[in-house]
N, C-alpha and C positions, 0 to 999 in steps of 0.2 A: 576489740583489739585496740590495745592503745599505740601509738608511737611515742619511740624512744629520743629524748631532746638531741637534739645534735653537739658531737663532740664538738667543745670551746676549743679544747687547747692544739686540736689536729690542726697542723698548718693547712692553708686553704692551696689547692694546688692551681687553681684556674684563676687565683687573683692576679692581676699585673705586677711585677716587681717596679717599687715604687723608689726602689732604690737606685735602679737604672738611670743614666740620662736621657733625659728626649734630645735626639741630634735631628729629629723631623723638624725640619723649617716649616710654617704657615704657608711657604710660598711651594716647597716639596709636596705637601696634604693636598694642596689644594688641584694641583698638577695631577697628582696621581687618582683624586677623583676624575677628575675632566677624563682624564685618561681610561679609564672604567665606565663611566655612565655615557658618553658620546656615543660610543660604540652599540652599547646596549639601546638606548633610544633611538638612535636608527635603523637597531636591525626590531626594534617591536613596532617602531611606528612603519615601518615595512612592511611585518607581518600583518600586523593591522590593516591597512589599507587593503591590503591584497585579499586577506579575509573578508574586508566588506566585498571588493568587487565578484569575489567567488559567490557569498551570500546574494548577491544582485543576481546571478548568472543562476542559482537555485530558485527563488520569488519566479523569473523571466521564463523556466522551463518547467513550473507547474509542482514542483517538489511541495510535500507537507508542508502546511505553514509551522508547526514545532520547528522543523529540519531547518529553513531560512532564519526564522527567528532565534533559533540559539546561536549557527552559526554567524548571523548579523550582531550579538549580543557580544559573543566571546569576541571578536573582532573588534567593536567598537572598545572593548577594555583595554585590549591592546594597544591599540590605537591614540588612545588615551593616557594609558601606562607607559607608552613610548614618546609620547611630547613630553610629559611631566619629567621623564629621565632627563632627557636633551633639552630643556630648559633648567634642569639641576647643574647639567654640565654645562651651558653657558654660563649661568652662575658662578660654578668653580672656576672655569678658564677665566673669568672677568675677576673673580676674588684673588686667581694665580696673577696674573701682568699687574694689580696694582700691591701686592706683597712683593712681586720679585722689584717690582720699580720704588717701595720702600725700601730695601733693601740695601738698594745700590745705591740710593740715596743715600742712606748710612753708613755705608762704607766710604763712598765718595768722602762726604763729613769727617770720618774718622782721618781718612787720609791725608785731606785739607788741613785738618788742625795736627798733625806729625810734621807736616812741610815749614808749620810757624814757630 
């Protein structure tokens, strides 16, 4: 069975239109991650936690050790997956207040030099 080379000249429908403007400001992007991954790193580094202490409460009441150790295992992922988010978001919230405080910086500036 061979395959057929892919149409060239079919416009590509899932390209980005490169023709558009970008009106997303660095100091917008970086806001609306914070905004996204805070949330989520908290609620897995919650499940996580919470998942170890159930996994302790299975070890403590005699459960298969498979049974404790996977759910000790899935837990710590979480756990893990949810700092790394909520360290991503501090990231962005700290890359957002020093864009938005460029920003205005430059404006400030621009405004300064219209008053001369």
């Amino acid at each position: 069975m061979t395959r057929d080379a892919p149409d060239t000249d079919a416009p590509d429908t899932d390209a980005p239109d490169t023709d558009a403007p970008d009106t997303d400001t660095s100091a917008e992007r970086h806001y609306r991650n914070w905004t996204v991954l805070a949330p989520l790193g908290l609620l897995a580094t919650g499940l996580g936690a919470s998942g170890v202490g159930q996994s302790t409460l299975l070890k403590g009441r005699g459960a298969p050790t498979w049974k404790w150790v996977a759910a000790g295992t899935a837990s710590l992922v979480a756990l893990n997956a949810g700092l790394c988010l909520f360290g991503d978001a501090i990231k962005h919230r700290a890359l957002y207040e020093w864009a938005h405080e460029q920003e205005a910086e430059a404006d400030d500036a621009g405004h300064a030099e219209g008053l001369q």
